[in-house]
Structure formats: C-alpha cells, structure tokens
C-alpha positions as CSV (number, residue, x, y, z in Angstrom):
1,X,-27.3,9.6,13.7
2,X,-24.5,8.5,15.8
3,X,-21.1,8.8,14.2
4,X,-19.1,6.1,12.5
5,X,-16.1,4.8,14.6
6,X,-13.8,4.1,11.4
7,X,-11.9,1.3,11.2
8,X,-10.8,0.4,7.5
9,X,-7.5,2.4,7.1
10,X,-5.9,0.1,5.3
11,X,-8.5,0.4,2.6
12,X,-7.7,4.1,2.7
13,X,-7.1,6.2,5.8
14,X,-10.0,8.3,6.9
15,X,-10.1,11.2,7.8
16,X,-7.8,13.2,6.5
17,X,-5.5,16.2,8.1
18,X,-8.2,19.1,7.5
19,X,-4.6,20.7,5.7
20,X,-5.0,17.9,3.1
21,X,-8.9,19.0,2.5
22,X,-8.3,22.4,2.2
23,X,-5.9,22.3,-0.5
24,X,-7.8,19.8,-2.9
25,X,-9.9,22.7,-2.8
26,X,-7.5,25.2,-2.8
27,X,-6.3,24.0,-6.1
28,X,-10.0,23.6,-7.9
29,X,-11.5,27.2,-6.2
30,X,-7.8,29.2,-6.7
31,X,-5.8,27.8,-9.8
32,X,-7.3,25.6,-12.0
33,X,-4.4,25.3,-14.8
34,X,-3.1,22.5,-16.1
35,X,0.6,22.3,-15.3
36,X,3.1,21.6,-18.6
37,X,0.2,22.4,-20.7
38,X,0.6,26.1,-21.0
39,X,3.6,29.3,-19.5
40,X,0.8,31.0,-18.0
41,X,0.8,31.6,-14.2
42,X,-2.0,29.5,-13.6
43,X,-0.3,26.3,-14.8
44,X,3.4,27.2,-13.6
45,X,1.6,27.6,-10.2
46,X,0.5,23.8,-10.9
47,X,3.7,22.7,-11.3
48,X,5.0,24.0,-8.8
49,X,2.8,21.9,-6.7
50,X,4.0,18.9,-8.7
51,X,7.4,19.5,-8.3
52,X,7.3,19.8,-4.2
53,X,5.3,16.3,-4.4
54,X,7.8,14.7,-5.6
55,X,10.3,16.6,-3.7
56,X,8.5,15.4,-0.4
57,X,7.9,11.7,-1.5
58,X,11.9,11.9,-2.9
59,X,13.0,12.2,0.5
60,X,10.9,10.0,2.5
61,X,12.2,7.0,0.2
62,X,15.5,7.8,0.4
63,X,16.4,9.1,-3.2
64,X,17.7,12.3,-4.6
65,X,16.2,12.8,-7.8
66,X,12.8,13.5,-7.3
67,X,12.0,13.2,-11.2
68,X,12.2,8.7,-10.1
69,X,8.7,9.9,-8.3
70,X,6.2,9.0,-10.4
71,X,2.6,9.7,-10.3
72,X,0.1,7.3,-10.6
73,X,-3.6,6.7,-10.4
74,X,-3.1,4.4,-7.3
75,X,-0.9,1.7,-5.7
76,X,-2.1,-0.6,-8.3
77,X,-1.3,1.1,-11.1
78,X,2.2,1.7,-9.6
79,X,2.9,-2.0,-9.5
80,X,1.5,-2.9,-12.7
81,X,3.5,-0.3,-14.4
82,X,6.4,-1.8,-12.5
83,X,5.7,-5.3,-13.3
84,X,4.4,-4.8,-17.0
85,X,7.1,-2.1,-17.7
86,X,10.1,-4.6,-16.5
87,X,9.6,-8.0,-17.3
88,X,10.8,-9.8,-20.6
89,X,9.2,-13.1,-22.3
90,X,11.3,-15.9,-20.6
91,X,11.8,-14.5,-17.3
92,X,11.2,-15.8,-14.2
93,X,9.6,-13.9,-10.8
94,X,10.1,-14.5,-6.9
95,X,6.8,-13.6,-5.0
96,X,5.9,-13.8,-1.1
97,X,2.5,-15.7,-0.3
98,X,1.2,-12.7,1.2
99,X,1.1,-10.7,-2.4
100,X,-2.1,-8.7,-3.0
101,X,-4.4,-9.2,-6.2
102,X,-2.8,-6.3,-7.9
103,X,0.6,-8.0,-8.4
104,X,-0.8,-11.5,-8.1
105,X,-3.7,-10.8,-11.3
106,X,-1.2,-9.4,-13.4
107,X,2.1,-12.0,-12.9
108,X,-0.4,-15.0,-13.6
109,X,-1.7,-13.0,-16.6
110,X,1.7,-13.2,-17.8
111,X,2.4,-17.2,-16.4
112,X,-0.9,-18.4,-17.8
113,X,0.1,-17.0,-21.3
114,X,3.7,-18.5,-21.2
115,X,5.7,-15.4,-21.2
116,X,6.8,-15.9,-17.6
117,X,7.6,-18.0,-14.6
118,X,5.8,-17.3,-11.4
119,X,7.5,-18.8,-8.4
120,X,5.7,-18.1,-4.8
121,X,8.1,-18.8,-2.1
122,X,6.9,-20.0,1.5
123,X,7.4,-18.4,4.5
124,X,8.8,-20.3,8.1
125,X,6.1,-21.0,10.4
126,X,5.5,-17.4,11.7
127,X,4.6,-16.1,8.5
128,X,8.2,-14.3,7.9
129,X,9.8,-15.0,4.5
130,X,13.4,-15.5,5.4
131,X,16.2,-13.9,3.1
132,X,17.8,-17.5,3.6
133,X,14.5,-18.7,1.5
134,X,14.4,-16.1,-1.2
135,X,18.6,-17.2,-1.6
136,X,18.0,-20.5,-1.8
137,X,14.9,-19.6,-4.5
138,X,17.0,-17.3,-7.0
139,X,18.2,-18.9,-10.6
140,X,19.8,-17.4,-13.5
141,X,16.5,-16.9,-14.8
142,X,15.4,-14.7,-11.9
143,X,14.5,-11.3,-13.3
144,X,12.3,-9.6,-10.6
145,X,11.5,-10.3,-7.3
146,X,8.2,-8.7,-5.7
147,X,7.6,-8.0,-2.0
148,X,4.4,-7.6,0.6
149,X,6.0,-5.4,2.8
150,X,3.4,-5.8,5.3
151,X,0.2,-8.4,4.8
152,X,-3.2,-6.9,4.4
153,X,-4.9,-8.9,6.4
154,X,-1.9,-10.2,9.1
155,X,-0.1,-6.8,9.3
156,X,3.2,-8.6,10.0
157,X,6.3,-7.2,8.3
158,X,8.5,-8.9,6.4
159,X,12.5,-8.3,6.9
160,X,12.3,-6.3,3.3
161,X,15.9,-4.6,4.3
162,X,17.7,-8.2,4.8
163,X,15.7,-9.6,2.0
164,X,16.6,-6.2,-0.7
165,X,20.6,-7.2,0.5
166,X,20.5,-10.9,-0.8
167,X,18.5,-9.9,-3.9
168,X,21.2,-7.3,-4.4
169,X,24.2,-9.4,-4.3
170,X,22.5,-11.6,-7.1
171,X,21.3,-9.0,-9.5
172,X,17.9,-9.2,-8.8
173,X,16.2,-6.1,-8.4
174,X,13.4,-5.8,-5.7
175,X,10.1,-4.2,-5.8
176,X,8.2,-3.4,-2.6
177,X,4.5,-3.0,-2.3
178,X,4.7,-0.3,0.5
179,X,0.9,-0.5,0.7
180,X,0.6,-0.8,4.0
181,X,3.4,0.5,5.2
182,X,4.2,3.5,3.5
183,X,3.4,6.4,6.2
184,X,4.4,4.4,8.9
185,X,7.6,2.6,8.4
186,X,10.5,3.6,7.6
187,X,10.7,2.7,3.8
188,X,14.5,4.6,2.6
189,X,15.9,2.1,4.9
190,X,14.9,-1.0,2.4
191,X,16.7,0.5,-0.6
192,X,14.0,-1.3,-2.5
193,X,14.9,-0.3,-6.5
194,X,11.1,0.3,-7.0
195,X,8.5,1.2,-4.3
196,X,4.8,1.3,-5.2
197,X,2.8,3.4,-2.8
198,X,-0.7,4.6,-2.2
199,X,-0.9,8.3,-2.1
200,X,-4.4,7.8,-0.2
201,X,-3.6,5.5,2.8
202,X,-1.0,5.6,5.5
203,X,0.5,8.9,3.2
204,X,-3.1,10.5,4.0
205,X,-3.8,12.0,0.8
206,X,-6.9,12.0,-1.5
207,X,-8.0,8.5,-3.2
208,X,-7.3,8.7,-6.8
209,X,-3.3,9.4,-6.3
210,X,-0.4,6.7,-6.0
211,X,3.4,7.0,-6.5
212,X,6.1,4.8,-8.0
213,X,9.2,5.2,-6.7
214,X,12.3,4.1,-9.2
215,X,15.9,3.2,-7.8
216,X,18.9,4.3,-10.2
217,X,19.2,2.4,-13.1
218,X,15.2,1.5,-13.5
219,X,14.0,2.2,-16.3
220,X,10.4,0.7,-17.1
221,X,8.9,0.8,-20.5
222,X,5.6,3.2,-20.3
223,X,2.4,1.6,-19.4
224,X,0.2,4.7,-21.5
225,X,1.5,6.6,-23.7
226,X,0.7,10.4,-25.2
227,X,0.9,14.0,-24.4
228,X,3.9,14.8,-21.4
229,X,3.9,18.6,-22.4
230,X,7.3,18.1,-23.5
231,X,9.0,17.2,-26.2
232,X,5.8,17.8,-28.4
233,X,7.5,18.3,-32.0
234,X,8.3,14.1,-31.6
235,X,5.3,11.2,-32.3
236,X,7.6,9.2,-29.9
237,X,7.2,9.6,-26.6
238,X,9.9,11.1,-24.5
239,X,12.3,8.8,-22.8
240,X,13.3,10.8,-20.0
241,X,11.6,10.6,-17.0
242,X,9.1,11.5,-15.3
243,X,7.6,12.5,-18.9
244,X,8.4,9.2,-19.9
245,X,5.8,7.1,-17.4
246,X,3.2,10.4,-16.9
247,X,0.9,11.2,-19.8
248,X,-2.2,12.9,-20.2
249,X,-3.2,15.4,-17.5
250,X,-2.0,14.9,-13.8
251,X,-4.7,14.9,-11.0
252,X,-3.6,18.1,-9.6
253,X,-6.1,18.6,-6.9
254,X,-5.4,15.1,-5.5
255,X,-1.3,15.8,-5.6
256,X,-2.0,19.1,-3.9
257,X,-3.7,16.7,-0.6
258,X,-1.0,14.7,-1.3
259,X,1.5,17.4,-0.5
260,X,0.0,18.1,2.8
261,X,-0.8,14.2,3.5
262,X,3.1,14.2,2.9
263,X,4.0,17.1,5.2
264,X,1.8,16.0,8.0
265,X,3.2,12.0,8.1
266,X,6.9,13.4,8.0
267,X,6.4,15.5,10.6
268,X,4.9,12.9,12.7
269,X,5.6,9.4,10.8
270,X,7.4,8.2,14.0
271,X,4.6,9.1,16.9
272,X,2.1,7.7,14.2
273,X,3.6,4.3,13.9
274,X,4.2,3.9,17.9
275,X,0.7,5.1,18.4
276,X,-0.9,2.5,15.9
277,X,1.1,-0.1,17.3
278,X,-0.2,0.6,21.1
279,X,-3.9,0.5,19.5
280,X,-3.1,-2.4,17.4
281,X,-1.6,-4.3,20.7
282,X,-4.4,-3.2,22.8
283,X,-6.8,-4.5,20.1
284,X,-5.4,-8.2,19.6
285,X,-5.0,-8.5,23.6
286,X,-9.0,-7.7,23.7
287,X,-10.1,-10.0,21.3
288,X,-8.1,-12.7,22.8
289,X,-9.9,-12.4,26.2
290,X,-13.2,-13.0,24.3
291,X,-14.4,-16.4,24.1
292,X,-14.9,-17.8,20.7
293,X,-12.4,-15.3,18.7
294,X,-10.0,-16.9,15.9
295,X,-7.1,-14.9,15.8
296,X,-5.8,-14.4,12.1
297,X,-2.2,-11.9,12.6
298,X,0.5,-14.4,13.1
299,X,2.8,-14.5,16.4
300,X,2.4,-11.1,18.8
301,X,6.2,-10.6,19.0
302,X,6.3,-10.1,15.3
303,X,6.5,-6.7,14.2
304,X,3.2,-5.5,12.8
305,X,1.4,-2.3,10.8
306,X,-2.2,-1.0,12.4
307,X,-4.0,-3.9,11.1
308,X,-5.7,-7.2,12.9
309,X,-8.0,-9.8,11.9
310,X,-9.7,-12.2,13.3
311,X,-12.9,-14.8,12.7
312,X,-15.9,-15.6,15.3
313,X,-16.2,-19.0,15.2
314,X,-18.6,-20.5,13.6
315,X,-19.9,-16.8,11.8
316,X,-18.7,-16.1,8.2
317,X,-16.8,-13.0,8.3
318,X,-19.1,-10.9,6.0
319,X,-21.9,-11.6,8.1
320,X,-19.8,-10.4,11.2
321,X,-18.7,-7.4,9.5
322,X,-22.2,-6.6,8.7
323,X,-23.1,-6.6,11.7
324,X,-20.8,-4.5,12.7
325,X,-21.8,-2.0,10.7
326,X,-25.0,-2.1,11.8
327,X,-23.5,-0.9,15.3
328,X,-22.0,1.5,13.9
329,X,-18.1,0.5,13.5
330,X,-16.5,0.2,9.7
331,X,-14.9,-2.4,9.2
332,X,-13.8,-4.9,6.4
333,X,-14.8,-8.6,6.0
334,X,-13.3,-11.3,3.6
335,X,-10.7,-11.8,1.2
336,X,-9.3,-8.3,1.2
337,X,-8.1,-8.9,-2.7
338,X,-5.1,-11.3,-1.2
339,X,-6.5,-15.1,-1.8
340,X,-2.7,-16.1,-1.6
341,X,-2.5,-15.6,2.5
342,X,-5.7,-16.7,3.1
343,X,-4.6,-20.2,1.5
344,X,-2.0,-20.2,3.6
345,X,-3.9,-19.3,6.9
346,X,-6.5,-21.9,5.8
347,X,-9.1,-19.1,5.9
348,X,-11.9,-18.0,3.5
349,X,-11.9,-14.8,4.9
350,X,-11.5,-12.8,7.9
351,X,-12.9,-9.4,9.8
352,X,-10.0,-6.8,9.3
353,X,-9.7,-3.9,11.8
354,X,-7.5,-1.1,11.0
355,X,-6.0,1.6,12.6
356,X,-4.8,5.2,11.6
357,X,-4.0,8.0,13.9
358,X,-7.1,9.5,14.8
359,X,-8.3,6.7,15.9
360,X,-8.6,6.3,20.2
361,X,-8.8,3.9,22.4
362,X,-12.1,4.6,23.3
363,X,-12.8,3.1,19.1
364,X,-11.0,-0.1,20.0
365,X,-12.9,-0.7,23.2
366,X,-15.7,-0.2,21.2
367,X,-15.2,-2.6,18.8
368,X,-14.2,-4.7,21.8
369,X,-17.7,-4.6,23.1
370,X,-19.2,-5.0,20.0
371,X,-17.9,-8.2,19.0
372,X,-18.3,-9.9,22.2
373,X,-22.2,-8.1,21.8
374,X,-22.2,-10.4,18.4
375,X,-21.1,-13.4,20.4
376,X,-23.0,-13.3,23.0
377,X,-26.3,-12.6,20.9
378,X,-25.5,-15.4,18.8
379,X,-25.5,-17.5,21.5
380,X,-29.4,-17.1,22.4
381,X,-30.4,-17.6,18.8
C-alpha cells in the first residue's frame, strides 16, 4: 500500500524522533517502577526521569523552578485545571475569538451557571487581537484573561508578549494556550503566568502527556485529588507543588518520549519553525494559483505556525477531506473543536493542512496536485 503523506500535525505531530520511540519502550522493557511510590532503584530511576522533564520543559518556558511544570494528561486538561483551579464565583474572564473548545466548554460551563462573566473580545480586521483592545476590555472585575496563541485553523499568531505587558500592568494574569505553538515559538519570551501545552504535538512526544506551566505566585486549587507519594500520614492533600496538582500515578513511559521530544525541539526549535514556515508559504502560494480555492488563514504577511486551511468552493470540507484521504494524504476537515473562529470567518468548516518537520516539499506538492485532482474531477461530474 502506498504510504501516507501526513498532514495533521496540529492534531498531534507524527512521526516521532525514533529517540522518543525508543524510550517509551525503554521505560516499559527496562524499569517498570512507579516513581514516589517506593525507595527502590526501579522507582528512583523513574523519577529521575520526572525530574529531567520538568527540568527541560522549566527552561524552554523561561522559569527556574522546575517543580511550576506540571504534568498533565493533555493540553486540555492543562487549561481546565488552570481555569477551574483559578476562578472565583463573581469573576469575570477576557477571551480571544479564536479560543479552542477546551477553554471555550468549560468558561461557558461556568457563564451559563452564573458563577462567571465570559467576555470574547474582537480582533481588527486581520484577525490580530490588539493589546489596545484587551486595555480597553479590562474592569475591576477582570480576574483571568485566556489566550490562543496561535489559531488552529488560521495559524496566525497573536502579539501574546505585547498583550501579557498590558495584562500585567492591570493585575490580570494571563494564560496562554501554547497549543500550537509550543515547539516552535519562542514561548519564555511571553512571560505568560500560566502556559498550557501539549506534550504530543509541536513538543513531539507520546499522546497521552501535556504540561502546565505556573508563573510565580500561581497557585491553582487541585483539579483531582489523592495519593502524591508524599506527605502520606495527612488526609489533606499536600499544598506544595508539584504534589499538590499531580495525583495518582504519573504516565511514565509517555514523560520518558517526552524527554526526548524535548531534547530533540531544543536542539532544533529554531530550524524547525523556519522550515515549517517555508512549507507553510509554499503551501498557501499553491492553493492560491488553483482556481476555485477559498483561502481560510488571514493576511500572508502575518506571522503564522505550520498550519493552512482552506475550502473548495462549492464542496463541504468533510467531503474534501475524505477524498483526500482516499489519495492517500491526512488531513483534517471541519470545525477543528474551535466554533468561535469559524463564526468569525463565516465558515462551517474548513480542510486544515499541517506541517511538522519531516514533512518535504515533495508532501505539499502533493497535496497541491491532489486538490486541484478534486477540482478538476468535480467539474466533469
């Protein structure tokens, strides 16, 4: 069978370094305990794994106390344990359009039940959310205000750094979803106070893993609670972190990919970002040049992650997905979890393209000749 040209990195990055592979199996063939569960070797080794996670993930976001690095189960979890473990009854919280389902679901949870005040803020005409907006939009009531750091389905990037500065000189603390750009962007350089990232995308570990990233002074109330291997004598749980936000048993053979995912996008975050940008450019220039494209990632100038969408005309974008797949190219048709910039493209969906960095040219031109193969067959129907 021919291979799959993969194309749906920002759903999770595919493949992996073969050094992330190896130790998810490294950990399951070779050590096998349970780390803070026992003082045998077995688990210390564990830990030790742990405990250079965090130190890796510590300083690509800029902090120095890798015990803010929390684990998580994904870049879901992260936020809600962000957003649930923050918020008060009576608050009030800023969002972009562009917000994803998984802060989205759980901020109206809390709107719809009266507790808080959900306030989505509108971006200028390019899609950028100005920090002049989000001044204009904080109150005394303001308590949170959450971030897209890069759409989903547009790729463009939002000024997070100019935006964290005005939310800092009101007390507001920001959180970023670094979903899409965590691997690729520079994400210390926001000095976000919490960072929600997927271990399992542009960081280029296993699914299953996710971090939370806490800025000094954050201090969110624990989403589970239960064994931490510490602290054991107490029925309360442990306030000091990471304890405090990780019970039960930590996914240690996901962590140990992580670890190499980690080492492998340090060592090359810079030439990975560049490189997806070329693809990406090369990608959107193609599709323009076919006849009957809709283009759905905002003005080329903008700065932009590995990711572009786009509609056929006239073809909903599951179909055109699907028939994609059948030519062998993965890719990922409509809503993409984020309803919110769909609205505001006036879309009901779109075919998303994205790029990681083993993909080649040769996998965009492909795709290249396959859409205008879809258009072009649709025509003589």
């Amino acid at each position: 069978m021919e291979k799959m040209i993969y194309l749906d990195n920002a759903a999770t990055s595919f493949p992996k370094p073969p050094s992330v592979t190896r130790a998810v199996a490294g950990v399951m063939e070779k050590i096998g305990g349970n780390p803070g569960r026992a003082g045998h070797s077995a688990a210390l080794a564990g830990g030790r794994i742990l405990a250079r996670c965090r130190e890796l993930a510590a300083a690509y976001a800029g902090i120095t106390a890798p015990e803010r690095v929390i684990f998580c189960l994904n870049c879901t979890d992260a936020l809600n344990m962000a957003i649930r473990g923050t918020l008060h009854a009576g608050d009030e919280v800023l969002v972009s359009h562009a917000e994803h389902n998984a802060v989205m679901r759980p901020l109206m949870g809390y709107h719809d039940a009266g507790k808080i005040t959900v306030r989505i803020l509108e971006p200028d005409r390019q899609g950028i959310l100005t920090p002049d907006t989000v001044r204009q939009a904080i109150t005394p009531r303001t308590a949170l205000m959450v971030l897209c750091h890069a759409s989903n389905v547009t790729g463009l990037i939002q000024p997070a750094r100019d935006i964290a500065r005005v939310c800092h000189s009101q007390g507001v603390p920001l959180l970023l979803d670094a979903a899409q750009t965590a691997g690729t962007e520079e994400i210390a350089a926001v000095h976000a106070d919490m960072i929600a990232m997927p271990g399992h995308k542009g960081l280029l570990g296993p699914m299953g893993t996710g971090l939370l990233i806490l800025g000094e002074g954050m201090l969110p109330r624990p989403l589970r609670e239960g064994g931490t291997g510490s602290a054991s004598e107490s029925l309360r749980q442990p306030v000091l972190l990471p304890d405090r936000l990780e019970s039960g048993t930590a996914n240690l053979p996901g962590i140990a990919g992580l670890v190499q995912g980690l080492k492998f996008m340090l060592a090359h975050r810079a030439a990975i970002a560049e490189y997806e940008h070329v693809l990406a450019r090369r990608m959107r220039e193609g599709l323009m040049n076919i006849p009957g494209i809709l283009p759905c990632w905002g003005p080329e100038d903008a700065a932009h992650v590995g990711v572009v969408s786009f509609n056929i005309r006239g073809m909903d974008s599951g179909e055109a997905a699907d028939q994609l797949n059948r030519q062998r190219i993965a890719v990922r048709g409509g809503l993409h979890c984020a309803p919110s910039i769909h609205a505001w493209l006036g879309t009901t969906g779109a075919v998303r393209a994205s790029l990681g960095p083993f993909n080649t040219e040769r996998d965009v031109d492909a795709l290249l000749s396959a859409v205008a193969k879809i258009i072009n067959d649709s025509k003589g129907r």
